[in-house]
C-alpha positions, 0 to 999 in steps of 0.5 A: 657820214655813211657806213654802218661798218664805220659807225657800228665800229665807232660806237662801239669805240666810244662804249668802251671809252665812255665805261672807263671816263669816269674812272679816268676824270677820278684819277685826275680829280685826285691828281688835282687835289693833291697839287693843291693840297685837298684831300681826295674827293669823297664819291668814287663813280661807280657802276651808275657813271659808267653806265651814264658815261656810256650811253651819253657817248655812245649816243653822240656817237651814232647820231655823229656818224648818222648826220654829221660829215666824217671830219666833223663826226669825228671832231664831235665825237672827241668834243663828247669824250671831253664833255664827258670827263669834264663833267665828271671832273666837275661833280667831283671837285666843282673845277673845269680844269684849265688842262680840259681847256686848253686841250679843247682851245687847240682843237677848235682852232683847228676845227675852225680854220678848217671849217670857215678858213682864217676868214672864220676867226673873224666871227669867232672873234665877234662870237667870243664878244659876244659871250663875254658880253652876256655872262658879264652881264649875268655875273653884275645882275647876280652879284647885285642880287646875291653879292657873289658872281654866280658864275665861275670863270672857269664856265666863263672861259669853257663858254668863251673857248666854244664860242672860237670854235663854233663861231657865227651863227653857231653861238647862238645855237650854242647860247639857245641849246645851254639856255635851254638846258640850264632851264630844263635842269632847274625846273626839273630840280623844283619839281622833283626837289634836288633844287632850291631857289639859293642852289648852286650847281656845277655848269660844265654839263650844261655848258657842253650840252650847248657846244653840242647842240651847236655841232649838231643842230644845223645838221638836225634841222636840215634832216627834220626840214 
């Protein structure tokens, strides 16, 4: 997508969008907490989310703008948006909430049609078997080792929703780019001590990191090549 004026103008959008997500996924937490009957989540994000928040969409921003058509910029823009508040939403009360979902499920069938046509559903029906198939897999290997699934079907089913959106080959951007992040995170969390072996850790931001690098990976490897 061209234009400095249209990419500065967009950045600087998501800077201020990004300051206030956090403050907007903790009202939503509270919310959720109260139609369930829980108390109110004990961190309240303060000025370190909002920084983090802010860098992270305005990164996926720019880079959108710089790479990307303006169509798909945009919709990887909003797909950022939502990865940031439900990250948030995530690390407060540990739910990915079916609202995010569902509101993520209408845009991709959306993105996907006018991407690939109603042809494209045909592989986003083949990428969504796909993803059932592996993270089945991956709850019975857990649950035999561990006797719990290890997997909430809330990540099950974000996994699921990305997979209708970004289709063939995109999943398997997708299921690379979350493998490598899942992996990242872990050794990192050995190394400097936040993780043991029996951790367990909410998944929406390595999730989402997946449905972003399969948005924007093809368009990186043609400019890198």
């Amino acid at each position: 997508m061209n234009g400095i004026l249209v990419t500065a103008v967009l950045t600087g959008m998501s800077c201020l969008v990004g300051f206030f997500i956090p403050e907007l996924s903790y009202s939503f937490a509270c919310y959720k907490c109260r139609r369930k009957g829980y108390p109110r989540p004990l961190r309240i994000p303060g000025l370190q989310w909002k920084a983090v928040s802010l860098i992270f969409t305005a990164g996926v921003t720019g880079l959108s703008c710089l790479l990307l058509p303006f169509d798909q910029a945009i919709f990887t823009i909003l797909i950022c948006y939502i990865a940031a508040f439900g990250i948030c939403v995530d690390r407060l009360i540990r739910i990915i909430a079916n609202e995010m979902l569902w509101v993520i499920l209408a845009a991709g069938l959306i993105y996907r049609i006018h991407s690939g046509g109603l042809i494209g559903l045909l592989g986003s029906a083949g990428a969504m078997a796909l993803v059932i198939a592996i993270f089945g897999l991956t709850m019975i290997f857990t649950y035999v080792r561990k006797g719990t699934a290890g997997v909430g079907m809330g990540d099950v089913k974000l996994a699921m929703i990305i997979a209708i959106t970004v289709g063939f080959p995109g999943v398997f951007y997708f299921l690379t780019g979350m493998a490598c992040v899942i992996g990242f995170y872990c050794v990192a969390g050995m190394k400097y001590g936040f993780l043991v072996r029996e951790s367990t850790f909410p998944m929406c931001g390595h999730i989402m990191a997946g449905f972003l690098i399969a948005l924007l990976w093809p368009y990186i490897s043609i400019t890198i090549l």
